[in-house]
N, C-alpha and C positions, 0 to 999 in steps of 0.2 A: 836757734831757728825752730826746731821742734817743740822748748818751751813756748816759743810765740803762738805756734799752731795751736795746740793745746788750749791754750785762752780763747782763741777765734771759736773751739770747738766747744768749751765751758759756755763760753757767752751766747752763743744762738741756741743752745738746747735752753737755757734761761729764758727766751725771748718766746722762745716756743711752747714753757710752759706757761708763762703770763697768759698767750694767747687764750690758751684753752679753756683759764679759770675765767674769761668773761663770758657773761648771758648774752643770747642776743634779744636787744628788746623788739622785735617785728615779731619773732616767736614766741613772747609772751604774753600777745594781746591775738594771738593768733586762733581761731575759732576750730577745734576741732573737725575732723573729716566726717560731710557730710551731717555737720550743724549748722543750725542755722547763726548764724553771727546776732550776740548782745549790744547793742550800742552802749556805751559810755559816755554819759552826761554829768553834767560838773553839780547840777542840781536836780532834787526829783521832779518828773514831769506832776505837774496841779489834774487833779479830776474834773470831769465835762463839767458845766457845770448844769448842777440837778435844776430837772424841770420837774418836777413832782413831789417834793419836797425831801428825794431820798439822793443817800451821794451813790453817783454810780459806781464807786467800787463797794457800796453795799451789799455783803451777802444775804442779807435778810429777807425775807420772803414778802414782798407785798400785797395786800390784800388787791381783791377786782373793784374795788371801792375807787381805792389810793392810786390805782392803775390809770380806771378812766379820764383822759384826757378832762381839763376844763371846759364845765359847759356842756357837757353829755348828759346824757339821761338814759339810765340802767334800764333795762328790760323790765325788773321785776316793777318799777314805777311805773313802767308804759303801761301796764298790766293789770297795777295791785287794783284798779278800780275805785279810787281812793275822789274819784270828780263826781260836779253835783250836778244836775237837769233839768230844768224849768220845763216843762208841758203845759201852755195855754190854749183854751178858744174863749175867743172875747169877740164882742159885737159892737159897730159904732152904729147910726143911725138915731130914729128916737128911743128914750130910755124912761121907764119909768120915774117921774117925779125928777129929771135930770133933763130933759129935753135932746135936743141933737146933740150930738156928741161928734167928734173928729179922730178919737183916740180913746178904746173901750174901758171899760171901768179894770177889767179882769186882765188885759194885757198892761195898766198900770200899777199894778198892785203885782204880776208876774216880776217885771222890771225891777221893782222896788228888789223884790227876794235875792233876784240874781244879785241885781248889784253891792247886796248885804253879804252873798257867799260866794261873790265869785262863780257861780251856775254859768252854763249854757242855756242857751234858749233855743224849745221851740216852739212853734204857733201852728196849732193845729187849723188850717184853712179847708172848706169843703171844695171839692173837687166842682160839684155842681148847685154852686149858689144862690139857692134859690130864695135865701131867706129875705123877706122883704123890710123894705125900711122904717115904716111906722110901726108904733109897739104892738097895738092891737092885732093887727096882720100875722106880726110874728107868733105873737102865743098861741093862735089856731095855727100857726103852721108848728110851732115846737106840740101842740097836742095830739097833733096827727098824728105826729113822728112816734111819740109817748105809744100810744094806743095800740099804734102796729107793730110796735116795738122795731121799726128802721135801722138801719145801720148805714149811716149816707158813710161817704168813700170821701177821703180827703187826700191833699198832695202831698207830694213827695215821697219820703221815707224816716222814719225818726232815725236819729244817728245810733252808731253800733249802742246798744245797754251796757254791754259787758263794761266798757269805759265808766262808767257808773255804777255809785251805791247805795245814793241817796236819789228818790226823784222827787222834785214838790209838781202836784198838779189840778190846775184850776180852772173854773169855768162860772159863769152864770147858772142859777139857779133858775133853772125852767122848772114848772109844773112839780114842784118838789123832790127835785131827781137832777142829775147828770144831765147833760144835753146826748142826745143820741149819740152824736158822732163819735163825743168820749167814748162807750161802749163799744166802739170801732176802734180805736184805740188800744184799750182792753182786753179785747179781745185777739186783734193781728198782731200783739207780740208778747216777748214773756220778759212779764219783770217778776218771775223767780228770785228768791235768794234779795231782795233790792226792800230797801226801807222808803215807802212812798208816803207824802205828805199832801193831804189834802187841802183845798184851799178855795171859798166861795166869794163871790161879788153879790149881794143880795139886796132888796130893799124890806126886809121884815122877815125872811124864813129862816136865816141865819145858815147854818152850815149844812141844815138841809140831810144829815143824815149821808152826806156824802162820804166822812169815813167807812160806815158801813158796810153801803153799796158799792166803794170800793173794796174791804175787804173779801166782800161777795165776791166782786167779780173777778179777784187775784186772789186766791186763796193760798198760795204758795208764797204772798209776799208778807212785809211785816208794817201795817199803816201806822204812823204815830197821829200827834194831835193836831187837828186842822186847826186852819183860822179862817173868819168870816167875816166881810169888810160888805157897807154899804156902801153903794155905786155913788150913790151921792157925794160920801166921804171920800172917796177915791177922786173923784171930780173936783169937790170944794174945799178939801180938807185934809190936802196931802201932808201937812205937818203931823197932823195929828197917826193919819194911817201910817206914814214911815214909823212912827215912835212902836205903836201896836206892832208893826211888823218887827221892827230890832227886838221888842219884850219876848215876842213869841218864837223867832229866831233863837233867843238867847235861851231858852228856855229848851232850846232845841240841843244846845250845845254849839251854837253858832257864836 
């Protein structure tokens, strides 16, 4: 009887030490105190996927280029001044050797330029119109102008400069000279630092000396080489003046 005890007593300390040699496994997926808990996944999670051509678990540093969103436009482009400018006055009415007109010799040959480089446009209009419609009329009123050296007022405002670096700008050949209002022009704003490109509509004086007088009159800026189109040519002969304008474009670095 005692022998028997002794077995019952052999056998549960047996049982007892089994117990103790197992893990338990809850405590060994268990998150230490006051961690935050890892998840366990069978596979690894995939990265967002890149909209910018970089993977988001890239450490690497991206440029402010690679950053901007598609279809942005950087500051330093808003800026660099890198756009061109068209500046016209042009006249319909009668024209010498061209008769009435509906559409000016000078704002045709403007149009051409833009649409060569891509330019904005603008149309210099006089504020107080006085200029009349037959030719004759007008050259005693452009002489008057001449003589008192006038500065008639035109509308609106030309767009900011700064936006610009090149400006092309043209007008009829009055009296050997700029039409007054240009020297209004000229004069109420500053195309400093701006490469301006002169441009005539003539019937016989050709460019008239208008690089010059411009550079007179901007001496801070830098004129390259004009061009000189006859009104008539602009009228009847726009194959021919497109061609002259792409040469002399081109010539421009256009």
């Amino acid at each position: 009887m005692k022998k028997k005890g002794l077995w019952v007593i052999i056998l549960a300390v047996c049982l007892l030490l089994a117990g103790c040699g197992r893990s338990d496994p809850a405590r060994e997926n268990a998150a230490p105190y006051n961690s935050t808990p890892v998840p366990v996944s069978e596979e690894p999670a995939k990265p967002s996927e890149p909209d910018s051509g970089a993977s988001a678990e890239s450490t690497e540093p991206v440029s402010e280029a690679e950053a901007q969103p598609t279809g942005s436009t950087s500051a330093e482009t808003e800026t660099s001044g890198t756009r061109t400018l068209v500046i016209y006055f042009s006249r319909t009415g009668e024209q010498y050797t061209v008769g009435v007109i509906d559409k000016g010799n000078t704002a045709i040959v403007a149009e051409m330029i833009a649409e060569k480089t891509g330019a904005d446009l603008f149309e210099v209009l006089p504020i107080d119109d006085h200029y009349p419609m037959t030719y004759s009329e007008l050259t005693d009123i452009a002489k008057q102008e001449q003589n008192s050296k006038a500065r008639p007022e035109y509308a609106g405002e030309l767009p900011d400069l700064s936006q610009y670096d090149t400006v092309f700008i043209g007008a009829p050949v009055w009296w050997g000279d700029w039409p007054m209002i240009l020297y209004t022009v000229f004069e109420n704003n500053d195309f400093s630092g701006k490469k301006l490109v002169p441009f005539s509509t003539h019937e016989g004086s050709g460019l008239s000396g208008f690089d010059k007088k411009l550079a007179s009159a901007c001496p801070d800026a830098e004129v390259l080489k004009g061009l000189a189109v006859r009104g008539n040519d602009a009228q009847n002969r726009q194959d021919s003046v497109r061609e002259a304008v792409q040469d002399w474009l081109s010539g421009l670095g256009y």
